[in-house]
Every structure is written in structure tokens, then in C-alpha cells.
N, CA, C and O atoms as CSV, one atom per row, in Angstrom:
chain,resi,resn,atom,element,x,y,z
A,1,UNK,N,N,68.201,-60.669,29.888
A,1,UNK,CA,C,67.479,-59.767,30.727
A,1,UNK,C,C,66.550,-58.864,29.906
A,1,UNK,O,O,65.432,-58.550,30.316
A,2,UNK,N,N,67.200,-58.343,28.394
A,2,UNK,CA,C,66.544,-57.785,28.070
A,2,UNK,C,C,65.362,-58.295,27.499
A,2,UNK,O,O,64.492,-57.427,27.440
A,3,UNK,N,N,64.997,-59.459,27.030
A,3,UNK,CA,C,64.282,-60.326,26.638
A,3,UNK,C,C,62.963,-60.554,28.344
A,3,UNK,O,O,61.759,-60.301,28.319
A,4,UNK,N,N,63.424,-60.854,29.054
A,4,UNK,CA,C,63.150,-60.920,30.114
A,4,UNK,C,C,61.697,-60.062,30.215
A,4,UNK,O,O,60.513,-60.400,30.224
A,5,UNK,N,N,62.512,-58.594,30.295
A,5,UNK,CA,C,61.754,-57.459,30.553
A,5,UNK,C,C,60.846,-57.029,29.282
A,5,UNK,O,O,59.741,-56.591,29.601
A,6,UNK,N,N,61.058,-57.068,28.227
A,6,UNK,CA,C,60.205,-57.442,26.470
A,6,UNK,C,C,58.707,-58.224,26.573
A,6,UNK,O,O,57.724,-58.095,25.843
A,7,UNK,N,N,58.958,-59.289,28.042
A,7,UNK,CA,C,57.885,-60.624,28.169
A,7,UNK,C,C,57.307,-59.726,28.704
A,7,UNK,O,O,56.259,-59.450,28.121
A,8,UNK,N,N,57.618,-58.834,29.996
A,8,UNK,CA,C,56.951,-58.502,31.161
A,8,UNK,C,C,56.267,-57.293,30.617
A,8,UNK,O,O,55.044,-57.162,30.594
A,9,UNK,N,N,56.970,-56.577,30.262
A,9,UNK,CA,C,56.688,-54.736,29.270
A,9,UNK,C,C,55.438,-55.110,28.486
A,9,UNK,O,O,54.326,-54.732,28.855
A,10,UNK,N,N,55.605,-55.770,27.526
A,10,UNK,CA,C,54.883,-56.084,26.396
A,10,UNK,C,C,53.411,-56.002,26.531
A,10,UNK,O,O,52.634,-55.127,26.151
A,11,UNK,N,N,53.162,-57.364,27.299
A,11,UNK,CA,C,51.388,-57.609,27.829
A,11,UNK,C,C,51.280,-56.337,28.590
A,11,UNK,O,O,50.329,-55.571,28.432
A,12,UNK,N,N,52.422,-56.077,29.556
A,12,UNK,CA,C,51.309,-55.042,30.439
A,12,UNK,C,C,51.099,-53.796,29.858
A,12,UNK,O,O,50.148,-53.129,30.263
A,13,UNK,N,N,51.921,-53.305,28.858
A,13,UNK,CA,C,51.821,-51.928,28.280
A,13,UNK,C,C,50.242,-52.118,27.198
A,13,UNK,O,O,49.499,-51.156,27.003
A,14,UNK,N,N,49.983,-53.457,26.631
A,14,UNK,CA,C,48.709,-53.722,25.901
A,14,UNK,C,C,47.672,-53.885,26.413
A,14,UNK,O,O,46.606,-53.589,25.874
A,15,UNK,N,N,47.784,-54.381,27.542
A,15,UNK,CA,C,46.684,-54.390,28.963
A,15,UNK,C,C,46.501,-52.686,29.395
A,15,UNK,O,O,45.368,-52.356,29.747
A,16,UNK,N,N,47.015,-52.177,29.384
A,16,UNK,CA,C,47.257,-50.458,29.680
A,16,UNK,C,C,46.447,-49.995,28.779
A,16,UNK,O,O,45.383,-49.450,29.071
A,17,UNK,N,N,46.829,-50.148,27.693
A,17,UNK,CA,C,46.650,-48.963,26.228
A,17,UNK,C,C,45.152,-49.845,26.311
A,17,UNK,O,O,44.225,-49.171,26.760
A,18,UNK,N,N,44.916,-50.846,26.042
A,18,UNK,CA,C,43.345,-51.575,25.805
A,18,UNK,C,C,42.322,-50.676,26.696
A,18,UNK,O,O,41.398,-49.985,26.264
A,19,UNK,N,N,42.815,-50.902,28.368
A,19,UNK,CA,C,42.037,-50.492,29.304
A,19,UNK,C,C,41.487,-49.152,28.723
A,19,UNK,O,O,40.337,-48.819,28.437
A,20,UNK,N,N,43.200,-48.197,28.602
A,20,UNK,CA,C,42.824,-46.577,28.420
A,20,UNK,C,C,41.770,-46.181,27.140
A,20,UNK,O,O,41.029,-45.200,27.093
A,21,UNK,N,N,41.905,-47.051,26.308
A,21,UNK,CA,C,41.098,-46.348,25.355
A,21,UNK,C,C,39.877,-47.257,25.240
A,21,UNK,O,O,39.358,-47.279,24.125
A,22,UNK,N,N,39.379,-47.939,26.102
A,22,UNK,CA,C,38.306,-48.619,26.506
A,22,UNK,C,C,37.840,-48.085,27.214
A,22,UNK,O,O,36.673,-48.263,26.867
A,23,UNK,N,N,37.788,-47.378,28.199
A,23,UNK,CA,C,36.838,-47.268,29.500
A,23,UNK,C,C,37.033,-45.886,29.557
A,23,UNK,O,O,37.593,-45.358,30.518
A,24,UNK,N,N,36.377,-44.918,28.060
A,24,UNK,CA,C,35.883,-43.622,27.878
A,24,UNK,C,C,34.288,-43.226,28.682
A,24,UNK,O,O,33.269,-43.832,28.351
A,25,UNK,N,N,34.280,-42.304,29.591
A,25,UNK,CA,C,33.060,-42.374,30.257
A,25,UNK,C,C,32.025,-42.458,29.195
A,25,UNK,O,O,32.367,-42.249,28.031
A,26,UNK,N,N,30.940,-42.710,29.449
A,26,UNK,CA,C,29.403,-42.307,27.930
A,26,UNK,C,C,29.129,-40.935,28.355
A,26,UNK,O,O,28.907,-40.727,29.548
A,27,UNK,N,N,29.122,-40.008,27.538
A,27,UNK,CA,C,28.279,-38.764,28.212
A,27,UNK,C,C,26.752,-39.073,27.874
A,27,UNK,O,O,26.318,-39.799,26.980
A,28,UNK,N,N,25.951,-38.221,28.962
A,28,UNK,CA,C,24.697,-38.427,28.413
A,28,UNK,C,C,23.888,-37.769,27.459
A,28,UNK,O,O,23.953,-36.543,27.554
A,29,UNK,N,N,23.127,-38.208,26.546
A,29,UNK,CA,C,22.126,-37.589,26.007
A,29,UNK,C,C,22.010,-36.235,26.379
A,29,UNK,O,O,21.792,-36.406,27.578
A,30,UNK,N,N,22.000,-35.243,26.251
A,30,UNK,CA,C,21.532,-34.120,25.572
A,30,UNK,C,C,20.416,-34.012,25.561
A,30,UNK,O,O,20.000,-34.068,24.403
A,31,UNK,N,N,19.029,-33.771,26.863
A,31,UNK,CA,C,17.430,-33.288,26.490
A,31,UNK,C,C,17.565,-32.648,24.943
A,31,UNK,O,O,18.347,-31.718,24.746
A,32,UNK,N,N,16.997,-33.041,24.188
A,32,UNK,CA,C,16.629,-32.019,23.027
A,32,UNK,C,C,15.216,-31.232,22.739
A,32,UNK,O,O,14.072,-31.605,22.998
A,33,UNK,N,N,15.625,-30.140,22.179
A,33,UNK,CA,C,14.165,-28.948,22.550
A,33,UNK,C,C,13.226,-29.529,21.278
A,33,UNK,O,O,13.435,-29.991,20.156
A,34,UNK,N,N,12.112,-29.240,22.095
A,34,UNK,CA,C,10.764,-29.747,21.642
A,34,UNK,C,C,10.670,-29.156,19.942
A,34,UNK,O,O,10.586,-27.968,19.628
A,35,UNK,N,N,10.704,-30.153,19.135
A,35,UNK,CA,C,10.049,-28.978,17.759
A,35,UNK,C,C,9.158,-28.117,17.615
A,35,UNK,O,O,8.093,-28.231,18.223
A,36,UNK,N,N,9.357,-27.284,16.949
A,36,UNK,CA,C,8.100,-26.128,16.867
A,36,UNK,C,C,7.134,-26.060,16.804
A,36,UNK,O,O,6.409,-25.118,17.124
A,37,UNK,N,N,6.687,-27.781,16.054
A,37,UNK,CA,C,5.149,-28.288,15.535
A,37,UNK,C,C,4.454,-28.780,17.334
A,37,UNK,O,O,3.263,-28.906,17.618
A,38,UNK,N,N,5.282,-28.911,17.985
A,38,UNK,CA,C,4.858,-29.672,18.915
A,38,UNK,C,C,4.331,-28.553,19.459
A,38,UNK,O,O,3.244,-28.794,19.984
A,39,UNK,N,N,4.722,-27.250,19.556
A,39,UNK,CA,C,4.596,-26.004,20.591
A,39,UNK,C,C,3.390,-25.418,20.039
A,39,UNK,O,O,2.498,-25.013,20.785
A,40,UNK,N,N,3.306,-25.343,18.680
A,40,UNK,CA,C,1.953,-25.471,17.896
A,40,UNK,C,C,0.450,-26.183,18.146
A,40,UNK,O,O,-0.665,-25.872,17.729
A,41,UNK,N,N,0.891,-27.226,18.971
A,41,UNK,CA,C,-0.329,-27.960,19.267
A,41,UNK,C,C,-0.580,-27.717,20.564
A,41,UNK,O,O,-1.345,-28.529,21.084
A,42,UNK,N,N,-0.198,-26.901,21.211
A,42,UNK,CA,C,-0.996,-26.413,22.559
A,42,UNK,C,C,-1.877,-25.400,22.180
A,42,UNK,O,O,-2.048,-24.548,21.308
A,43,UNK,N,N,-2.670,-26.137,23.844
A,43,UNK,CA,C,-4.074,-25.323,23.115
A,43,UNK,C,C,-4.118,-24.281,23.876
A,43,UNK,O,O,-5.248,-23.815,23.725
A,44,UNK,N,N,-3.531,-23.643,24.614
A,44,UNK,CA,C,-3.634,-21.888,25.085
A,44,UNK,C,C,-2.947,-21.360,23.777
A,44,UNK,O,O,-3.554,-20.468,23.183
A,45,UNK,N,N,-1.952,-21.726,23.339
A,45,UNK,CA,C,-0.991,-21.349,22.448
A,45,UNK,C,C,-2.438,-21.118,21.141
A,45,UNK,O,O,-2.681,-20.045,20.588
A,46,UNK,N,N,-2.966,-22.021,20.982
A,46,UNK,CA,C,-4.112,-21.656,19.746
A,46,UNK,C,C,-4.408,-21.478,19.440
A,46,UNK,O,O,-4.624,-21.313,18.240
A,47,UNK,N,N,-5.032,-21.186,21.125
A,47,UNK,CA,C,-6.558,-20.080,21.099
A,47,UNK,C,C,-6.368,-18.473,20.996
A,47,UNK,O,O,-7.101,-17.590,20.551
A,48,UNK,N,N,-4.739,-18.453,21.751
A,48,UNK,CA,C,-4.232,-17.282,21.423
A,48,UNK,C,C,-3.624,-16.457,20.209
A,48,UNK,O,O,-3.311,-15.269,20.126
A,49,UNK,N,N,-3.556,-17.721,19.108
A,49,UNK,CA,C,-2.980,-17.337,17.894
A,49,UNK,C,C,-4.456,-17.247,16.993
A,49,UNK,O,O,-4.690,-16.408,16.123
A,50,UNK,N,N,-5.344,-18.304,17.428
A,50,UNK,CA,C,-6.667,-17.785,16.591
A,50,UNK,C,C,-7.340,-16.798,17.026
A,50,UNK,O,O,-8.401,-16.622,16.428
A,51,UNK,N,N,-7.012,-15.796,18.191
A,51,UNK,CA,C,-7.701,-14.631,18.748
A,51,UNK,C,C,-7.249,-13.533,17.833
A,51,UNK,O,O,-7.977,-12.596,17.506
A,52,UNK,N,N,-5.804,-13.722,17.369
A,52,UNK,CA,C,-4.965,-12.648,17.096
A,52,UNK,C,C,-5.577,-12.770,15.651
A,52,UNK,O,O,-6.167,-11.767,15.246
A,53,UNK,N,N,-5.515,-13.876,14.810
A,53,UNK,CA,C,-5.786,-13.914,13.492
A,53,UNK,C,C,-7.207,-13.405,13.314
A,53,UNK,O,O,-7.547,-13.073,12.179
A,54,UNK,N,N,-8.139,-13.302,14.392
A,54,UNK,CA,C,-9.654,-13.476,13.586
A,54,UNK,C,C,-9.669,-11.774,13.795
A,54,UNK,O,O,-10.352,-11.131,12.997
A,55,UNK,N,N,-8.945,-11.070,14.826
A,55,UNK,CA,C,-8.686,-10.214,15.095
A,55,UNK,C,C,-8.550,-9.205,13.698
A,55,UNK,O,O,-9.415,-8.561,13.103
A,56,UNK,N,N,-7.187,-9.349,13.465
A,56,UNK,CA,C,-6.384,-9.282,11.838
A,56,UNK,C,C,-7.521,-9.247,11.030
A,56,UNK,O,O,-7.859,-8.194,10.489
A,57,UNK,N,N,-8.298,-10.531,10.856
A,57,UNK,CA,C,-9.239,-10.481,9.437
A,57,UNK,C,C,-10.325,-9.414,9.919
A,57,UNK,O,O,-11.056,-9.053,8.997
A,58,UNK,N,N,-10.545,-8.940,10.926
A,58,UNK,CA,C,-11.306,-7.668,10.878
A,58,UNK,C,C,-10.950,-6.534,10.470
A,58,UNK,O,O,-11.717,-5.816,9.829
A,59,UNK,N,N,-9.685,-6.178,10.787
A,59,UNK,CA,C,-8.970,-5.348,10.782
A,59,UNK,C,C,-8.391,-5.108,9.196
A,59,UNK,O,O,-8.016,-4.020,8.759
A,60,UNK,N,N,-8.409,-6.184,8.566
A,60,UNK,CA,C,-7.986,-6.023,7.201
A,60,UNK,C,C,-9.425,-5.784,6.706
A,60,UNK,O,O,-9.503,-4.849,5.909
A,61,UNK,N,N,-10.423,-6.323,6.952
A,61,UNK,CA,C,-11.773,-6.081,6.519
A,61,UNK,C,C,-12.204,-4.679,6.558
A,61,UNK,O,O,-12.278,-4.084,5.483
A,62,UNK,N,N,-12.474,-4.121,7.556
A,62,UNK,CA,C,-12.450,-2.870,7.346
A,62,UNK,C,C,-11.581,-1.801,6.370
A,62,UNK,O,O,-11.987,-1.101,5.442
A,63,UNK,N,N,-10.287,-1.940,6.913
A,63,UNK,CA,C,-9.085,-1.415,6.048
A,63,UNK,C,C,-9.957,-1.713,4.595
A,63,UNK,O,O,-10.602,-0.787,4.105
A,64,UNK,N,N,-9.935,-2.957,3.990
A,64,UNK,CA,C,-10.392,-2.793,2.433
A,64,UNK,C,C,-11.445,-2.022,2.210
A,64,UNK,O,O,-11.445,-1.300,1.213
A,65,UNK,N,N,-12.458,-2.033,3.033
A,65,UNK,CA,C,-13.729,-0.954,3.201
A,65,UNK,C,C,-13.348,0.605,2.748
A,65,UNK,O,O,-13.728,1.389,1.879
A,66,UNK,N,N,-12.678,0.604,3.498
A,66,UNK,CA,C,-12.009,1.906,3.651
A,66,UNK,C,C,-11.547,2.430,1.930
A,66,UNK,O,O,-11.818,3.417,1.246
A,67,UNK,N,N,-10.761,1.236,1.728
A,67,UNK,CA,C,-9.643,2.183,0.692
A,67,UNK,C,C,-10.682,2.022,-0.468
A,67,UNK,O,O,-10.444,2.518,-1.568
A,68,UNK,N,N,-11.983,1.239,-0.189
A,68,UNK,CA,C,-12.980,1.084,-1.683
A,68,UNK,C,C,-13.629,2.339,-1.517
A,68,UNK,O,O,-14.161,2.764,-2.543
A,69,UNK,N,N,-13.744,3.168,-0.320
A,69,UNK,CA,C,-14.836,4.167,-0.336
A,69,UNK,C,C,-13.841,5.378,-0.558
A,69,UNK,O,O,-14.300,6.509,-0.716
A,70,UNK,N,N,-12.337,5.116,-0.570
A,70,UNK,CA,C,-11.659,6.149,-0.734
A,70,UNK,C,C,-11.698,6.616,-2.541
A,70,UNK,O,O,-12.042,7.575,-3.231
A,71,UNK,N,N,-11.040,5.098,-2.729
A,71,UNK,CA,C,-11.168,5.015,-4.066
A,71,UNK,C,C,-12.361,5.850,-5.191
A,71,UNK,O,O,-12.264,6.457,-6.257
A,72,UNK,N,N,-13.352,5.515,-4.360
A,72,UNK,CA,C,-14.725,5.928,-5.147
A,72,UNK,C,C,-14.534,7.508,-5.364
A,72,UNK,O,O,-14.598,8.112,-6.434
A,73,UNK,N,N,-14.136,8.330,-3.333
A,73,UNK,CA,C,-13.910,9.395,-3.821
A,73,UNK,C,C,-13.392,10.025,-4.518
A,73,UNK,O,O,-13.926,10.967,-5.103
A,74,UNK,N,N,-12.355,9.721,-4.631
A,74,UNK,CA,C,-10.917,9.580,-5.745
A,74,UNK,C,C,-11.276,9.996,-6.985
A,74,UNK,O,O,-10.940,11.032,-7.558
A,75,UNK,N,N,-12.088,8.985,-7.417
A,75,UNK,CA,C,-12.739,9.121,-8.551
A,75,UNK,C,C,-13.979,9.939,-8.612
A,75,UNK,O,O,-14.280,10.112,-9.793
A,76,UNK,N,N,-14.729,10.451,-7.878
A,76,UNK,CA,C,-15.986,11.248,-7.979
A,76,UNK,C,C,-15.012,12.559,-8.337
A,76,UNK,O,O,-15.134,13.139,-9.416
A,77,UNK,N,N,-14.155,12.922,-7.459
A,77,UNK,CA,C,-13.553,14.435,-7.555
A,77,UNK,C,C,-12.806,14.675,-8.701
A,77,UNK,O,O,-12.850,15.804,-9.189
A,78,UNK,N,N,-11.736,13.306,-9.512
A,78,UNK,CA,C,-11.467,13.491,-10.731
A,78,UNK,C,C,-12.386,13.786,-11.671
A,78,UNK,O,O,-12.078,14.671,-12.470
A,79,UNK,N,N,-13.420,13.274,-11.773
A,79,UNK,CA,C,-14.802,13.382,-12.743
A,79,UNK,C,C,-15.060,14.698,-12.470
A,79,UNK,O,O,-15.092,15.386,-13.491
A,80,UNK,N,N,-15.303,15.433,-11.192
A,80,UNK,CA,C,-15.472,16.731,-11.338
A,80,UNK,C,C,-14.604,17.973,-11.453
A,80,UNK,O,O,-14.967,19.135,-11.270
A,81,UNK,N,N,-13.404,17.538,-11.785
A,81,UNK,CA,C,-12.385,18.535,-12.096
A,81,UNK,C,C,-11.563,17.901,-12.882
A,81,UNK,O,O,-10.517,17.397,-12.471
A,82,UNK,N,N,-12.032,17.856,-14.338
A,82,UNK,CA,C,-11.654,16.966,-15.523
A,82,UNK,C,C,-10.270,18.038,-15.628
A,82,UNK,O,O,-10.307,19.260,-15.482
A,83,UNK,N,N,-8.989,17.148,-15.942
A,83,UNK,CA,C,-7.955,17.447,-16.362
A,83,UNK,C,C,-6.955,17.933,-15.131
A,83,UNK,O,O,-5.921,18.599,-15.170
A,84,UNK,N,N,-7.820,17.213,-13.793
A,84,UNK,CA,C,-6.589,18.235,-12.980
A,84,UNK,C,C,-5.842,17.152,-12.722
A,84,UNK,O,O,-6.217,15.983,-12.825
A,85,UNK,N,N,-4.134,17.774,-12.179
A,85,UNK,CA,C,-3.482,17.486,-11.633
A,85,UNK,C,C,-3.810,16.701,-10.025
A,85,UNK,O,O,-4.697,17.106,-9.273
A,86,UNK,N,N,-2.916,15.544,-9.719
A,86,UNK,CA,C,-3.320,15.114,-8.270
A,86,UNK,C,C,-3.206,16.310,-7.101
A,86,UNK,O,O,-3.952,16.212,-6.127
A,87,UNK,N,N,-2.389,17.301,-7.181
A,87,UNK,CA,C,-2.138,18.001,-6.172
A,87,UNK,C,C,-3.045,18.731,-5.768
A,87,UNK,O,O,-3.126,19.193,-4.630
A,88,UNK,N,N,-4.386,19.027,-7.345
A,88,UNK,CA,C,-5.415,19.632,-6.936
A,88,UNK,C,C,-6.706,18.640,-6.743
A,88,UNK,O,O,-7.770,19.042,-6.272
A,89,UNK,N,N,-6.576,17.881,-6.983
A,89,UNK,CA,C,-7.691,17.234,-6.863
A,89,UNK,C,C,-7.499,16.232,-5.153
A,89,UNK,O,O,-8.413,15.648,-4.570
A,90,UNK,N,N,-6.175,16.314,-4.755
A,90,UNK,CA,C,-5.970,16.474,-3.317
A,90,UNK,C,C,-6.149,17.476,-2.338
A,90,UNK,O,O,-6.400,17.163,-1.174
A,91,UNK,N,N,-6.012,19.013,-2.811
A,91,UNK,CA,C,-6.314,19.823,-2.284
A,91,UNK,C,C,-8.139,19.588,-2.380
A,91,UNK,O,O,-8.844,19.765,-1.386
A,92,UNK,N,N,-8.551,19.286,-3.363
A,92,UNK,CA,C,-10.533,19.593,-3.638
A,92,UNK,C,C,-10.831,18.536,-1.973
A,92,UNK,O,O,-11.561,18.849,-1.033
A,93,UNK,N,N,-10.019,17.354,-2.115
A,93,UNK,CA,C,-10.780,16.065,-1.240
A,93,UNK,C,C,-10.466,16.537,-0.107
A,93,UNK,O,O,-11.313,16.191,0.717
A,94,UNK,N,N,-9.326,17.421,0.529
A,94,UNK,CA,C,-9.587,17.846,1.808
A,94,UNK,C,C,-10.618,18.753,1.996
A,94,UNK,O,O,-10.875,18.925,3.187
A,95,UNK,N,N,-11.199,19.301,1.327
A,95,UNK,CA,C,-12.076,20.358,1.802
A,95,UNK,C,C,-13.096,19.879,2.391
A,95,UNK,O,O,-13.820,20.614,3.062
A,96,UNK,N,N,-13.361,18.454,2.236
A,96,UNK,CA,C,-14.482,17.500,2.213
A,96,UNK,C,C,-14.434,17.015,3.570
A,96,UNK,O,O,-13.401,16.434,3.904
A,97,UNK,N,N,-15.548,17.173,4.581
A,97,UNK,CA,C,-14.987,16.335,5.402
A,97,UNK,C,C,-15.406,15.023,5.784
A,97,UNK,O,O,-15.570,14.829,6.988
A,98,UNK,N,N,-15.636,13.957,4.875
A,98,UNK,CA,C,-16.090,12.753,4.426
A,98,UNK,C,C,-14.726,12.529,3.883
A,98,UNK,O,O,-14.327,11.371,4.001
A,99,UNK,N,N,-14.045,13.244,3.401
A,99,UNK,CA,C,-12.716,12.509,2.839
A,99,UNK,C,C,-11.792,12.939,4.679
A,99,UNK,O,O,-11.225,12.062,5.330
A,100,UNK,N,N,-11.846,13.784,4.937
A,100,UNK,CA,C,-11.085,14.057,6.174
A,100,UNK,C,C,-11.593,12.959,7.242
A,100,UNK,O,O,-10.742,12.667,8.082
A,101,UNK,N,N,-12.765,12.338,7.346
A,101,UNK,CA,C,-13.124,11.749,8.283
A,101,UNK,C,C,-12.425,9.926,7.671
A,101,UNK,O,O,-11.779,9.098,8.313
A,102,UNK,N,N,-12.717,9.904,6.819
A,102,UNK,CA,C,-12.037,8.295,6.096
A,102,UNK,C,C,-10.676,8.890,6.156
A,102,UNK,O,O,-10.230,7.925,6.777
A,103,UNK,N,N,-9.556,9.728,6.025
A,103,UNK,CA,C,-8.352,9.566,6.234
A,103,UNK,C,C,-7.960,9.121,8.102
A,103,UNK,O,O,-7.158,8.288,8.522
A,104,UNK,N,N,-8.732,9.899,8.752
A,104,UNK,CA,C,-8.511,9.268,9.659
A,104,UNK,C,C,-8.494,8.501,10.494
A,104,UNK,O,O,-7.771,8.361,11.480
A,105,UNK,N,N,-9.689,7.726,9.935
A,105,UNK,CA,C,-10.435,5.996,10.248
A,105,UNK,C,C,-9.219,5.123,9.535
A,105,UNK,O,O,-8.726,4.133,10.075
A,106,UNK,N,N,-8.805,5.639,8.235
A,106,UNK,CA,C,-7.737,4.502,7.901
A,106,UNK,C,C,-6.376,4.433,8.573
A,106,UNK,O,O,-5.728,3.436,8.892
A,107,UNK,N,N,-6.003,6.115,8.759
A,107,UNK,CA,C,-4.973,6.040,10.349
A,107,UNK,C,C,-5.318,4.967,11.460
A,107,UNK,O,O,-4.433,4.176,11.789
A,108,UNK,N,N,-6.203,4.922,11.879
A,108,UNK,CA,C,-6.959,4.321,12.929
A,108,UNK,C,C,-6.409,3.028,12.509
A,108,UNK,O,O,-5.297,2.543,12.714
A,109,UNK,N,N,-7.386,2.591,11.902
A,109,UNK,CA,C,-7.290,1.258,11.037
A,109,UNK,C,C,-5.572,0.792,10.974
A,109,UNK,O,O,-5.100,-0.106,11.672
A,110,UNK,N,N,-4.936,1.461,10.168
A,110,UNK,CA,C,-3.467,1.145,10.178
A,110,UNK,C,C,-2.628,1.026,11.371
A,110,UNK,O,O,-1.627,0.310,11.365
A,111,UNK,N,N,-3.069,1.830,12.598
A,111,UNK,CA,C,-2.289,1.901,13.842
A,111,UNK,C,C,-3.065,-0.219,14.583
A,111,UNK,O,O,-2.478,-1.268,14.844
A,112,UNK,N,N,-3.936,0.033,14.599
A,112,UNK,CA,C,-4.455,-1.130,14.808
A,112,UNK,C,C,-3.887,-2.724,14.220
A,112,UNK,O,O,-3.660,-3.770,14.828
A,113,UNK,N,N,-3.800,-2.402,12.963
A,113,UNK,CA,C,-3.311,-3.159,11.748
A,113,UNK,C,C,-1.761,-3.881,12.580
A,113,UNK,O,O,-1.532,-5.081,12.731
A,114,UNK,N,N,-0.967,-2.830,12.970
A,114,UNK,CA,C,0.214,-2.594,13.883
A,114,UNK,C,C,0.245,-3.009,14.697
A,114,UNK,O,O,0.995,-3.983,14.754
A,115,UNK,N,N,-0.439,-2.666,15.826
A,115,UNK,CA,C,-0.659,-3.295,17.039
A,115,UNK,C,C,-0.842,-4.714,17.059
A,115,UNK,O,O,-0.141,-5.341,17.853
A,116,UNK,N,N,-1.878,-5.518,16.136
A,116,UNK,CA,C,-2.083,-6.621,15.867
A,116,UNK,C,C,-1.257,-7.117,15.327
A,116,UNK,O,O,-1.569,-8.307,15.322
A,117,UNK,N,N,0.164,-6.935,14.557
A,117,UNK,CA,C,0.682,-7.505,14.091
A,117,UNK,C,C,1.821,-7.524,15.012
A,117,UNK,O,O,2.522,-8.524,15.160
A,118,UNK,N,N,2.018,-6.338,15.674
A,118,UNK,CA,C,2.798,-6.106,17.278
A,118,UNK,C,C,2.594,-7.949,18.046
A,118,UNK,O,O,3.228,-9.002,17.980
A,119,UNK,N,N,1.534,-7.539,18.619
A,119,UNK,CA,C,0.854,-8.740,19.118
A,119,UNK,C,C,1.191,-9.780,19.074
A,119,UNK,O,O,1.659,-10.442,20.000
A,120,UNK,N,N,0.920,-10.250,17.465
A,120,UNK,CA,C,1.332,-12.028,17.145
A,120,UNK,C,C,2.870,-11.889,17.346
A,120,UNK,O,O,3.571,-12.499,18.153
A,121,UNK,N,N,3.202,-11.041,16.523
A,121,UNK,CA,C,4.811,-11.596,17.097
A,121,UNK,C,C,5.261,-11.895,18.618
A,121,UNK,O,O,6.000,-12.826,18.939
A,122,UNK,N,N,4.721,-10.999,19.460
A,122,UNK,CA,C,5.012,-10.927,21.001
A,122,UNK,C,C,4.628,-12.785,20.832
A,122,UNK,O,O,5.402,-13.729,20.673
A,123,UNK,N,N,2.844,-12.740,20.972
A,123,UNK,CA,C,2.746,-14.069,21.226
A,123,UNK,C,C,3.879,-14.869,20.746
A,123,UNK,O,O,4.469,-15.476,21.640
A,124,UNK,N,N,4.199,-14.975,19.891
A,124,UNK,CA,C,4.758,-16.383,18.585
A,124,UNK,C,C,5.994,-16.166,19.252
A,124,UNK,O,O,6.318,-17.268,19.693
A,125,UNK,N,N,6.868,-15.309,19.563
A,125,UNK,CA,C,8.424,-15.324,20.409
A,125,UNK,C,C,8.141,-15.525,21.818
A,125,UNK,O,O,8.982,-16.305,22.264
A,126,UNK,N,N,7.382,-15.186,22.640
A,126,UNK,CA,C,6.856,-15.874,23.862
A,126,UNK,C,C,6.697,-17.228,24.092
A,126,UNK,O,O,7.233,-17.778,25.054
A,127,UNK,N,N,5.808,-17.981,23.059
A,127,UNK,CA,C,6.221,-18.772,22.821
A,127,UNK,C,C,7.243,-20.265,22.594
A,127,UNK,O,O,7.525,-21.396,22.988
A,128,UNK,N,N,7.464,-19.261,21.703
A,128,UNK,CA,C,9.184,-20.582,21.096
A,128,UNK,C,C,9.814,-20.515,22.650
A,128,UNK,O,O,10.100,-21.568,23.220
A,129,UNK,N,N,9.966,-19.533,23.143
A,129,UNK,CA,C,10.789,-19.097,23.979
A,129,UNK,C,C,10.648,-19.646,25.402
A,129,UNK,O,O,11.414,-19.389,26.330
A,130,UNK,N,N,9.291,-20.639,25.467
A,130,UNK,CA,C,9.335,-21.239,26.629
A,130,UNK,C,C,9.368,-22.844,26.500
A,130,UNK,O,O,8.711,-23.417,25.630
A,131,UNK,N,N,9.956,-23.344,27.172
A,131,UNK,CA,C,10.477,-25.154,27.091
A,131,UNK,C,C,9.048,-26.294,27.253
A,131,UNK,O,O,9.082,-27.331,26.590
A,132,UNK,N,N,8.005,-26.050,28.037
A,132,UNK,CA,C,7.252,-26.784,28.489
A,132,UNK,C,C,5.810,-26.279,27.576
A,132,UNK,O,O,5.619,-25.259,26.914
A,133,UNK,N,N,4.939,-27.437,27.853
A,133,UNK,CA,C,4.121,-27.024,26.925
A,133,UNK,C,C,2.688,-26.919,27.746
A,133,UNK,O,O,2.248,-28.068,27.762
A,134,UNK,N,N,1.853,-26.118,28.373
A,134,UNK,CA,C,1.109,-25.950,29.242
A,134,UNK,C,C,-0.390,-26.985,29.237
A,134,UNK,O,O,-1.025,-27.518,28.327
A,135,UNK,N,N,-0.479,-26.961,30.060
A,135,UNK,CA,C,-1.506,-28.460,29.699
A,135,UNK,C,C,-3.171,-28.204,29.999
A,135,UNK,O,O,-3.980,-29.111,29.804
């Protein structure tokens, strides 16, 4: 009998175990997110990142303007108060208001500088941050 039941047990418990670890559902694929290069090649995305950049190169353009005409003063007022200390030859350049008017164009300039750099980031995380790519 026990032999019997050994014949019968046997196949069907291997017929069992085969089935069970055979007929695992497939899960599906996983959409995967677009690479970054791809999000790069849209063209609102482009035009908006070359607005911001040509933007920037003005903005740095000036800025260098700036710190060459500062510079110069810098140096005109050292030449005329040979041996001073910066604290006085900072006190001489405020009196000036050509130096008062360039400190606050380069404020200007720097808040701008900011904003624009504000900007691209907004754009560039706006961006990444959306799935589809506008056509």
C-alpha cells in the first residue's frame, strides 16, 4: 500500500511543484523616464534656455564694464593720495559721485546677475520635472 501511494504521491507532488514554480505572472515593464538629453532637445525648452543665457552674457558684460571703470577709479584716487591706507582712500571715492553712481549700477547689475541666475534654475527644474516633451 505504501508503495502504492509512493506511485500516486510522487508524479503528482512533481506535477504540483513544476506547475507552481512555472506559472510566475511576468510583471510588466516599467515606462522608464525620458533621459535628460532628450528633454534638452525640445525646442520651447531651448529657446528658453538660450533667452536666459544671452540674457546672462549681458549682464556679465556690463558687470565687467563696471568693475574696469571701478578699478581705474581705484587707482586714480590711490595716485592722488600716495601712501594712504584703503579706509581713506575709500572714504576720498565716496565723496565722488561717479564712484557713488557706479556702486550702485553694480548693485543693480548684481541683483540682476541673481535674478537671472534665479531664472535658469526655475526654468532647468521646471523642466526635468515634467514627463512629456512639448511639441
Amino acid at each position: 500500500m505504501v508503495k502504492h501511494i509512493m506511485r500516486c504521491a510522487l508524479p503528482t507532488l512533481a506535477v504540483v511543484l513544476f506547475l507552481a514554480c512555472g506559472c510566475t505572472k511576468e510583471e510588466e515593464p516599467q515606462a522608464k523616464a525620458e533621459p535628460a538629453s532628450v528633454y534638452m532637445k525640445d525646442p520651447a525648452y531651448a529657446a528658453a534656455k538660450e533667452k536666459v543665457m544671452a540674457s546672462r552674457a549681458t549682464i556679465v558684460s556690463a558687470r565687467e564694464k563696471l568693475i574696469a571703470e571701478m578699478e581705474q577709479m581705484v587707482a586714480d584716487a590711490k595716485a592722488k593720495l600716495p601712501g594712504a591706507d584703503d579706509a581713506t582712500v575709500k572714504a576720498e571715492l565716496e565723496k565722488n559721485p561717479a564712484w557713488v553712481s557706479l556702486v550702485k549700477r553694480m548693485e543693480d547689475a548684481n541683483v540682476a546677475y541673481e535674478d537671472n541666475l534665479s531664472s535658469a534654475h526655475k526654468l532647468i527644474g521646471e523642466r526635468m520635472s515634467r514627463k512629456t516633451i512639448s511639441k
